[in-house]
C-alpha positions as CSV (number, residue, x, y, z in Angstrom):
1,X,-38.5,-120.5,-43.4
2,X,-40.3,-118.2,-45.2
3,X,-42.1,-115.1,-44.8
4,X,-45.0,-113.0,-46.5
5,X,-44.3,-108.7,-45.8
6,X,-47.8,-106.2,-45.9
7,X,-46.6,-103.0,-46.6
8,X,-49.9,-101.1,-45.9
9,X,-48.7,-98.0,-47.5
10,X,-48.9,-100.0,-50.3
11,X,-52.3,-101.4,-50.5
12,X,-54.6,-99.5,-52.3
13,X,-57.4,-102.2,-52.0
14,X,-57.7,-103.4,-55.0
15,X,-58.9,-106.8,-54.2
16,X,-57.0,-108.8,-56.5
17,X,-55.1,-111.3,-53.7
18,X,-58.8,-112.0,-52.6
19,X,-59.6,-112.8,-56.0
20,X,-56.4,-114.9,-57.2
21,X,-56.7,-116.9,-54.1
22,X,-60.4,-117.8,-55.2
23,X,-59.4,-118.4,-59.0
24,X,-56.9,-120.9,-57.8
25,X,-58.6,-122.8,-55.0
26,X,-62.1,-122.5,-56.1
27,X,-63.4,-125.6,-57.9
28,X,-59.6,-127.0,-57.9
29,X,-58.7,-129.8,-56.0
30,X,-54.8,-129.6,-54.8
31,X,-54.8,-133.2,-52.8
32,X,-53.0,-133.9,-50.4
33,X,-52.8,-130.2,-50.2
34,X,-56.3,-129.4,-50.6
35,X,-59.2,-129.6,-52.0
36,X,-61.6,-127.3,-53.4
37,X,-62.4,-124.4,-51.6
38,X,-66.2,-123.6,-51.9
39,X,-67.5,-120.8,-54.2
40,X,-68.8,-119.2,-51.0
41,X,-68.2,-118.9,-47.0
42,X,-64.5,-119.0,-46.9
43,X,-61.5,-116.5,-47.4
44,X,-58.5,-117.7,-47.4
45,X,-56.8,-114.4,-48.0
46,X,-59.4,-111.1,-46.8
47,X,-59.2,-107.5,-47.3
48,X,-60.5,-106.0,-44.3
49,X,-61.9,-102.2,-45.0
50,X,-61.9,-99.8,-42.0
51,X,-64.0,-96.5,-42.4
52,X,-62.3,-93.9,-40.4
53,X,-62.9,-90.6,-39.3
54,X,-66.5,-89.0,-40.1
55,X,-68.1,-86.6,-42.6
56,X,-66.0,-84.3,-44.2
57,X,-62.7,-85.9,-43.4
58,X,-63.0,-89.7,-43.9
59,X,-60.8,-92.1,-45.0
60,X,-60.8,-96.5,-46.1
61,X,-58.2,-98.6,-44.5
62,X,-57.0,-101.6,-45.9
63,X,-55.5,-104.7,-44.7
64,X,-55.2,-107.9,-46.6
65,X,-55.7,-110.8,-43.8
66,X,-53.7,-114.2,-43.8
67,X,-52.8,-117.1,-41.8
68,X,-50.2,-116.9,-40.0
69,X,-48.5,-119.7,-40.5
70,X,-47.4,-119.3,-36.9
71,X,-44.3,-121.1,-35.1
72,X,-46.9,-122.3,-32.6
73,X,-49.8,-123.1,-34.4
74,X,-52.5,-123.9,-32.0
75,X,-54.2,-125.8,-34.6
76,X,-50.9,-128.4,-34.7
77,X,-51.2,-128.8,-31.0
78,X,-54.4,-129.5,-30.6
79,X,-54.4,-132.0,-33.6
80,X,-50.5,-132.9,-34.7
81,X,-52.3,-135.8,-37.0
82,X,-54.1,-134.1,-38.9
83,X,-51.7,-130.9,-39.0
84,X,-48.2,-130.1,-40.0
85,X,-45.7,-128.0,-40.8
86,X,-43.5,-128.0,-43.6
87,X,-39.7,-127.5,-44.1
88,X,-40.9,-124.2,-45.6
89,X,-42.6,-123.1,-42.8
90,X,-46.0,-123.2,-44.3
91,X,-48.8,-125.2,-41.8
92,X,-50.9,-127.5,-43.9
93,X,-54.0,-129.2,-43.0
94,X,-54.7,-132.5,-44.3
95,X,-57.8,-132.8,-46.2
96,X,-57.9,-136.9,-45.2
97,X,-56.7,-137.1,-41.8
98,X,-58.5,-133.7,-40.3
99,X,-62.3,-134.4,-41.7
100,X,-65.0,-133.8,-39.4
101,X,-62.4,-132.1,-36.9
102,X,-64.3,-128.9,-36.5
103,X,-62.6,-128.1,-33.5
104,X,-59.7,-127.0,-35.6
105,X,-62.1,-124.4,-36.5
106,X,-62.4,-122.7,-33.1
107,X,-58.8,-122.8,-32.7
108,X,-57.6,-120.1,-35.1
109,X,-57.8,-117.2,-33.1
110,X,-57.8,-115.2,-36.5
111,X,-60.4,-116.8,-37.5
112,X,-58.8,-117.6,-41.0
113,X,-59.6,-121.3,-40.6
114,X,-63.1,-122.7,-42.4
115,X,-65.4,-125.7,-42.3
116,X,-66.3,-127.1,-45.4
117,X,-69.5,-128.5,-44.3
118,X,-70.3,-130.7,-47.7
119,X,-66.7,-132.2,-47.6
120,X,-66.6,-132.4,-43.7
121,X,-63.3,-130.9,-43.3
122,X,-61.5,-127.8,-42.0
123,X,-59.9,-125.9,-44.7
124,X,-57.5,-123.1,-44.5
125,X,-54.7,-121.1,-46.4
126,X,-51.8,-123.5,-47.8
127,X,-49.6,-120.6,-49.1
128,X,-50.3,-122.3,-52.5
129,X,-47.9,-124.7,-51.2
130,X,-48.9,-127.2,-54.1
131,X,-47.7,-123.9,-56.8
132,X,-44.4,-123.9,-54.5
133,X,-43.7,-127.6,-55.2
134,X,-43.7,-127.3,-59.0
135,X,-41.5,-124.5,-59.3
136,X,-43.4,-120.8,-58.6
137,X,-41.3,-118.5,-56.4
138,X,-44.7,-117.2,-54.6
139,X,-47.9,-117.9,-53.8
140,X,-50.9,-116.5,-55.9
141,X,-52.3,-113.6,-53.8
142,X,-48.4,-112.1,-54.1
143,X,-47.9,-112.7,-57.5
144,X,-51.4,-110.9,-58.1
145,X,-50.1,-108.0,-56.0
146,X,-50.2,-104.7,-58.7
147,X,-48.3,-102.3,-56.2
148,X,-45.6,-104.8,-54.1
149,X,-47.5,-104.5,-51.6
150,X,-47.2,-108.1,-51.0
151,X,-43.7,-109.6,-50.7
152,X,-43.0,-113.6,-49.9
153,X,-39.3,-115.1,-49.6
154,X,-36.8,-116.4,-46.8
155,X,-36.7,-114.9,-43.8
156,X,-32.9,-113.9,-43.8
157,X,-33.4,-112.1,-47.0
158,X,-36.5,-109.8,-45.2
159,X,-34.6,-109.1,-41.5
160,X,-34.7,-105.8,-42.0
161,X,-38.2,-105.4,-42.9
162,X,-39.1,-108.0,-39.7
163,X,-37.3,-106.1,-37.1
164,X,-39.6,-102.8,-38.3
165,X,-42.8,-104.6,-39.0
166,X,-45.5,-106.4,-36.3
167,X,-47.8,-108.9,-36.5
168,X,-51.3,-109.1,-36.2
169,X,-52.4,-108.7,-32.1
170,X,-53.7,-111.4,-32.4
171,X,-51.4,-113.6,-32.9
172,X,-48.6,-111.8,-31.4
173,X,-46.8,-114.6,-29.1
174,X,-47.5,-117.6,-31.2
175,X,-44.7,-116.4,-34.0
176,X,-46.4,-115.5,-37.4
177,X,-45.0,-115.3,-40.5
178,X,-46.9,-112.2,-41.3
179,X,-45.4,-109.0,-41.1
180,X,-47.1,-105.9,-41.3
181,X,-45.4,-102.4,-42.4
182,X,-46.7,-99.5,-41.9
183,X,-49.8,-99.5,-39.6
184,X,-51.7,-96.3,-40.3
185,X,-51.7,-94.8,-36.6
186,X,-54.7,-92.4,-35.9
187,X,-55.0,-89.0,-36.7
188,X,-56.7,-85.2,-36.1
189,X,-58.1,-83.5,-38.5
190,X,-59.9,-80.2,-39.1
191,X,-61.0,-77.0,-40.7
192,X,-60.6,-73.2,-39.3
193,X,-62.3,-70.2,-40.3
194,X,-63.0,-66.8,-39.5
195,X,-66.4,-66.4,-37.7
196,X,-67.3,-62.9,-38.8
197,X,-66.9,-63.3,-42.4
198,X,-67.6,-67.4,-42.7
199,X,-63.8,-67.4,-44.5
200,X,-61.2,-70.2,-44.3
201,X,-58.2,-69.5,-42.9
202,X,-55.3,-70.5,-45.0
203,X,-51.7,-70.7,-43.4
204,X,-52.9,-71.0,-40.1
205,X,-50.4,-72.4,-37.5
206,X,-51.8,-75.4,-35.5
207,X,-49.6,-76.8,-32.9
208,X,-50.3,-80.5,-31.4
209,X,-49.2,-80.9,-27.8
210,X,-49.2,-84.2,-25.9
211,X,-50.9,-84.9,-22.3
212,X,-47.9,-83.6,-20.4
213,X,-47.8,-80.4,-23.1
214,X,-44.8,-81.2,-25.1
215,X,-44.6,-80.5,-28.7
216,X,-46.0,-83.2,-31.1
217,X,-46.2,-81.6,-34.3
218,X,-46.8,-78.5,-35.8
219,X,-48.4,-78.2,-39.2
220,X,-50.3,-75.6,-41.2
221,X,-54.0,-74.9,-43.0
222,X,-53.8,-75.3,-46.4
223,X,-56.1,-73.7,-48.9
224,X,-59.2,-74.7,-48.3
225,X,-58.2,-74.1,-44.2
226,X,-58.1,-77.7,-43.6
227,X,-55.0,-79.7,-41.4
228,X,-54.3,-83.1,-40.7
229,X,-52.0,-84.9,-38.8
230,X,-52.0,-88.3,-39.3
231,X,-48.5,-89.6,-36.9
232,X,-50.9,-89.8,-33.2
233,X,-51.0,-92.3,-31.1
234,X,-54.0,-94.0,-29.4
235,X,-53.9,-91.2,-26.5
236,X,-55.1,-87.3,-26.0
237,X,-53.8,-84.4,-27.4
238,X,-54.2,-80.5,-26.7
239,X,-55.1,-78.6,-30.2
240,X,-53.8,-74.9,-30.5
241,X,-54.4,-72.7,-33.6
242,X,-53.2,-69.3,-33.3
243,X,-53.5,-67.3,-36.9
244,X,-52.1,-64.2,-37.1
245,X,-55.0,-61.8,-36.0
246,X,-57.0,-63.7,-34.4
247,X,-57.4,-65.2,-31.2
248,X,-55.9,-68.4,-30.0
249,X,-57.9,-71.3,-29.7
250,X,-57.5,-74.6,-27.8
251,X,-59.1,-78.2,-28.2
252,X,-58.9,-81.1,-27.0
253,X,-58.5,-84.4,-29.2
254,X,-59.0,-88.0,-27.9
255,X,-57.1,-90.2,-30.4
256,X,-57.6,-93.3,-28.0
257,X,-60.6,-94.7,-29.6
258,X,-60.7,-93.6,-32.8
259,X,-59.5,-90.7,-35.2
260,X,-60.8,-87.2,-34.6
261,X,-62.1,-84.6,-36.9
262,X,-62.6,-81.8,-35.2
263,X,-66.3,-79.9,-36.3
264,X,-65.5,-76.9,-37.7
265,X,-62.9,-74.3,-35.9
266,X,-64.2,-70.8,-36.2
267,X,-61.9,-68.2,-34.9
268,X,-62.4,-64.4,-34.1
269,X,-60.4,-61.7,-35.1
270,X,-58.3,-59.5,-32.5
271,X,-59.8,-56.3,-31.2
């Protein structure tokens, strides 16, 4: 069986498995793989961007999307005619036997799987199974992978990497082949400055406590007074910067929704 591996730290969103996987399936017909995938409408492999954080501290995500290839594809249940598995692992629609089974469409619930409306068929990712066959060791989208950020192979050979990574929520407890690494998790952010002279403060010690006040982290400003921490979870957090001089300040930080940059953190001197 094999596996694809995301490493997200990796990905620098480049684009180029979105754009391999349309040079090879685009206009080329891989029967009985598949056939052409249309110019427009459909990705078979997606970079997803995510904006995060806010003016000044923002940030892009990426994350390349696949199928999953899952061990219980709800696409081969609900049509094991016109769907199948390989010895590879790979799940293949068949470009005869599923046309005009849109329903197959509705059943991804990634939705990574297409309808070709001018061939009448539901099309999807193969894993270039037809390059596989004649002797490549990976799919496109991998090989087109600048920084590794892509890996394919056996299972066995990627336990290690398995047992660390996850797969996509959505597809959690139907066993997909695609492991992610690396999930950026979110993160506080902020600038501190003295409020009498409108100065950054560089050096300053900021100290991240959870909800029941333990320690998180501790970090410092660096020379243009900003901090980040990027290792939070999706929960609240108590913000304490306490410079030398000036007077300790507290904040709160609600990581549960989304990343938080605080507005800026002006501090007054000690009298």
């Amino acid at each position: 069986m094999k596996a694809l591996i995301v490493d997200l730290n990796r990905c620098n969103g480049c684009y180029n498995c979105q754009l391999a996987c349309k040079d090879e399936h685009c206009d080329n017909d891989w029967a009985p793989i598949a056939i052409a995938q249309p110019q427009t409408g459909q990705f078979w492999c997606r970079v997803d961007e995510e904006e995060r954080g806010r003016v000044p501290v923002v940030r892009v995500a990426y994350t390349p999307v696949f199928c999953g290839h899952c061990d219980a594809c709800p696409l081969i249940e609900l049509a094991p005619d016109a769907v199948y598995r390989r010895e590879d692992g790979l799940v293949v629609i068949d470009p005869e036997k599923a046309r005009g089974r849109r329903e197959l469409v509705r059943a991804c619930p990634l939705g990574m799987v297409y309808f070709n409306s001018e061939a009448q068929v539901a099309q999807k990712c193969t894993g270039c199974a037809h390059l596989l066959d004649s002797g490549w060791s990976q799919p496109r989208c991998v090989d087109a992978c600048a920084t590794d950020a892509l890996r394919w192979g056996d299972m066995e050979d990627f336990a290690d990497e398995i047992a660390e990574g996850e797969a996509d929520e959505r597809l959690k407890d139907l066993g997909s082949h695609v492991y992610y690494l690396n999930r950026p998790k979110r993160w506080i952010a902020g600038t501190v400055a003295n409020r009498g002279e409108n100065e950054v403060i560089i050096g300053a010690p900021v100290t991240i406590f959870d909800a029941d006040g333990r320690v998180v982290a501790r970090v410092e400003t660096d020379e243009f007074g900003d901090f980040r921490y990027c290792e939070c979870e999706k929960t609240s957090y108590r913000v304490r910067i306490e410079a030398p001089g000036y007077d300790a300040i507290e904040l709160d930080a609600d990581c549960a929704a989304r990343d938080v940059v605080l507005d800026d953190v002006f501090v007054d001197m000690l009298r």
